[in-house]
C-alpha positions in Angstrom: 131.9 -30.9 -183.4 131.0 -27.0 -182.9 127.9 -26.2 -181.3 125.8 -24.3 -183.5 124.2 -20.9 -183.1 120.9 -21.7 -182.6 121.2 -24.5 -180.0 123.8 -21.6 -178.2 120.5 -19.6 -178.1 118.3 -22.1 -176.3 120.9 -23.3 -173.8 121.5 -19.7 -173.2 117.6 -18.8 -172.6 117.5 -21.7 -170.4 120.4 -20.3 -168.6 119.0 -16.8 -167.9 115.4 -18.7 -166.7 117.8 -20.1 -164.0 119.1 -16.8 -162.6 115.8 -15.4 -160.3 115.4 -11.9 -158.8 117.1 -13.0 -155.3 113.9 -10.9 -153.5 110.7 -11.4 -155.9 112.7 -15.5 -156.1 110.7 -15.3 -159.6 112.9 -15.8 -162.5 114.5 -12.8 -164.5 113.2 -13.9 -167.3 109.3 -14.0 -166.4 109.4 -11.0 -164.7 110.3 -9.6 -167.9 114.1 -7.7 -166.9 116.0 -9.4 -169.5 115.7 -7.1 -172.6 118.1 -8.6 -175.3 120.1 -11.8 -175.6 122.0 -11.9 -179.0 124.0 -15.0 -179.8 126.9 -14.4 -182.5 128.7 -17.4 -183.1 130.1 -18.1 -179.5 129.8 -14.9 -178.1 126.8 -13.0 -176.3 125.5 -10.3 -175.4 122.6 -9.9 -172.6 120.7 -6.5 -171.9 119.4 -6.3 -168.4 116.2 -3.7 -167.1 114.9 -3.0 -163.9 111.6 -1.9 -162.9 112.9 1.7 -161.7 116.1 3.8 -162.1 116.6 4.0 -158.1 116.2 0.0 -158.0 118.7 -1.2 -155.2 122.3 -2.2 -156.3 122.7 -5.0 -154.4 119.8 -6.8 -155.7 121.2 -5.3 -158.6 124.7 -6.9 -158.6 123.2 -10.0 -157.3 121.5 -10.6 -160.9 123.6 -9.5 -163.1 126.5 -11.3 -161.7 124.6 -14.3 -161.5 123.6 -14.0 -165.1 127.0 -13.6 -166.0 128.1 -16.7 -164.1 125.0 -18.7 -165.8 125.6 -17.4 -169.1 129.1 -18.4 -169.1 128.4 -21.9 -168.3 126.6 -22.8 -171.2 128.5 -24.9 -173.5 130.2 -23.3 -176.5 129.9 -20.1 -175.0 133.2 -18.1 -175.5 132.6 -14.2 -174.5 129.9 -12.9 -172.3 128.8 -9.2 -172.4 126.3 -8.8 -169.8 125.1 -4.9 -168.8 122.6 -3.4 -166.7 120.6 -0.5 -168.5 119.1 2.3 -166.9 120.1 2.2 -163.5 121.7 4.7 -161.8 124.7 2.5 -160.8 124.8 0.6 -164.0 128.0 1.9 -164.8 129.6 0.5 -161.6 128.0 -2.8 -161.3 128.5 -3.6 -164.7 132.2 -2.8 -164.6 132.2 -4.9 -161.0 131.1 -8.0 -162.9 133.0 -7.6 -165.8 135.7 -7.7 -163.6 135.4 -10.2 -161.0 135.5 -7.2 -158.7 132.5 -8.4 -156.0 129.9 -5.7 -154.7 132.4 -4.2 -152.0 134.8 -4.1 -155.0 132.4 -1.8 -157.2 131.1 -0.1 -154.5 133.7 0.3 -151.6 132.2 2.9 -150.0 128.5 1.7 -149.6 129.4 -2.5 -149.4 130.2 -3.5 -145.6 130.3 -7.1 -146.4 129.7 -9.1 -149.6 126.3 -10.5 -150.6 126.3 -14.0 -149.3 124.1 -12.9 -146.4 121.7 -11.1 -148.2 121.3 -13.9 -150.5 121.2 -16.6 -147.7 118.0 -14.2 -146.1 116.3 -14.1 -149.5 116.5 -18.0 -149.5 115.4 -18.7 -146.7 112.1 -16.0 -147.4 111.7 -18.0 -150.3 112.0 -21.5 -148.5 109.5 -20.2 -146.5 107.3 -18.9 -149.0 107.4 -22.6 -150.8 106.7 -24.2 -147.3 103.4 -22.2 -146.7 102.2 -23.2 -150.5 103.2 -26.6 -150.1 101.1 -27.0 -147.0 98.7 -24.4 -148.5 98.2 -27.4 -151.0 97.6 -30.2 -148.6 95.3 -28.3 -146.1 93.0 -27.6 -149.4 93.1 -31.9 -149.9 91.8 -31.6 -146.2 94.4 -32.1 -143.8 94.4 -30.9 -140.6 97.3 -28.2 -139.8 97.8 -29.9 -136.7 98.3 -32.6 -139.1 101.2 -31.2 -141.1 104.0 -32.2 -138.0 103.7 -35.9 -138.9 104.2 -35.7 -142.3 107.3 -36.4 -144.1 108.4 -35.1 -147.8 107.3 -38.2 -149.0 104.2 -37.2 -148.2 103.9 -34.9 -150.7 102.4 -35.2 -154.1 104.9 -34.7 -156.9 102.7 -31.2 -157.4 104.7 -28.5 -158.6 105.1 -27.1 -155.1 106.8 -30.1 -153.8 109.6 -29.5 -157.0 109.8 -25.6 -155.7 110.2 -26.4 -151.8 112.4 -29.2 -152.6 114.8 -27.1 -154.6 114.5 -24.1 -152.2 115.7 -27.1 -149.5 118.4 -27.7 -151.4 120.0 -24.4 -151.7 119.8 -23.9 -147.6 121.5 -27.2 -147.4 118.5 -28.5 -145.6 117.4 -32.4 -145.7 115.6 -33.3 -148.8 115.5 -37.1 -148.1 112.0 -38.9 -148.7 111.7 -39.7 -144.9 112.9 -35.9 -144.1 109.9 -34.2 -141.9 107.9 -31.1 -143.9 107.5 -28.6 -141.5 111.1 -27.6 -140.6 112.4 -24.1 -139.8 115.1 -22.1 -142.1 117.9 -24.4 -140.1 116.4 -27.5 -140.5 114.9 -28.2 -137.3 111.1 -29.8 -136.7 108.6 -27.5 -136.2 106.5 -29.1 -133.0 102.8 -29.4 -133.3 102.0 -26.4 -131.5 103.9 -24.7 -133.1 102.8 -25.7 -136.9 99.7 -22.8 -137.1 102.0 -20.1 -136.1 104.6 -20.9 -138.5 102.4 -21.0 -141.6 100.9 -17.8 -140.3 104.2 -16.3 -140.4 104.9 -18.0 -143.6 101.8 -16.9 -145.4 102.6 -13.5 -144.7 106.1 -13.8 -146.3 104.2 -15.7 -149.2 101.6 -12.7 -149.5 104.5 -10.0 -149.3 106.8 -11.9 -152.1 103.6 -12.3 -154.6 102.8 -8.9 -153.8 106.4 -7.5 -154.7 106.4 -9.5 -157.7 103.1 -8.0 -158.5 103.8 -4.6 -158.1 107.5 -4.8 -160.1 106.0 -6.0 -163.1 103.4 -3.3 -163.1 106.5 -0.9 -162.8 108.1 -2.3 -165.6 104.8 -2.4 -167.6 104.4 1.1 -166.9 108.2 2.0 -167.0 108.5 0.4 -170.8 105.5 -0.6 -171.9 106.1 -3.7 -172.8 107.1 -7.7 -171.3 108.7 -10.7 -171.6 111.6 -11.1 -174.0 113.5 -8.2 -176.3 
């Protein structure tokens, strides 16, 4: 049985919520950067928009490749067209994707490396980020941050910020088990009593930085088209 158009459309909406800016770790499709996403019969087409023309390409590649990849997947989907607008290296990360060609490949002058480590830094900013409001969460309940060490995940509510730090867990390939303790550094290790307060400083000031990045971007965008949310 065919898949018809308009379930194509959801599946594919769903899709591009998946795909998150790999520094603001806010989906694409909040923040208001997807601009079109036509469905005609199997095939679609997906505009992309950034907050500024100079925007940086490898954040750049990193989304639109991943919204490629996620577009793709969707059952029923034959042909993806996915481009970048208004960038100043549009033209070269689009043709990039389209091709399979990784960032080095589109840009073998600038790339040193692929992206795999600038995407594994961005997750573990944003594991940290979902730590400090997961514990953010249980201090307001009045916990003790000296607390926090002996807790496990378990111990968490199933508030939304035990969803977010589980899945940010997940993607580091970090424990996610029930009895698994909260407070762990980016590899997984136990964060020591003593050491709790100054992680969550630490952590808060990522959280603050991220927020305010995401913040600032959407004004950009506000200001840069006038508009938000979906084309």
């Amino acid at each position: 049985m065919s898949i018809g158009t308009a379930s194509i459309d959801s599946a594919v909406w769903t899709a591009l919520g998946t795909v998150r800016d790999p520094e603001l770790d806010e989906p694409i499709t909040d923040l208001g950067f997807v601009r079109e996403a036509n469905v005609h019969e199997s095939e679609v087409r997906v505009r992309l928009r950034l907050p500024t023309y100079f925007c940086a390409p490898n954040f750049a590649y990193l989304m639109v490749a991943d919204v490629a990849d996620a577009v793709r997947a969707v059952p029923g989907v034959t042909r993806v067209d996915v481009r970048l607008e208004d960038h100043f290296a549009a033209e070269e990360i689009n043709a990039g994707v389209a091709a399979g060609a990784g960032f080095s490949g589109s840009f073998p002058e600038e790339a040193v490396r692929e992206l795999d480590e600038l995407r594994r830094t961005f997750q573990r900013k944003a594991h940290t980020a979902a730590l400090e409001r997961a514990c953010r969460r249980l201090v307001s309940e009045g916990l003790v941050v000296d607390e926090l060490a002996g807790l496990r995940l378990a111990d968490l509510a199933p508030y939304p910020e035990r969803e977010s730090l589980l899945r940010r867990r997940a993607e580091l390939g970090l424990p996610v088990a029930p009895d698994s303790p909260l407070v762990v550094d980016d590899d997984g290790v136990p964060v020591p009593a003593e050491k709790v307060a100054p992680r969550l400083r630490f952590a808060r000031a990522v959280r603050v930085s991220i927020d305010g990045n995401a913040a600032f971007c959407r004004g950009l965008l506000k200001t840069r088209y006038g508009e938000e949310g979906k084309g």
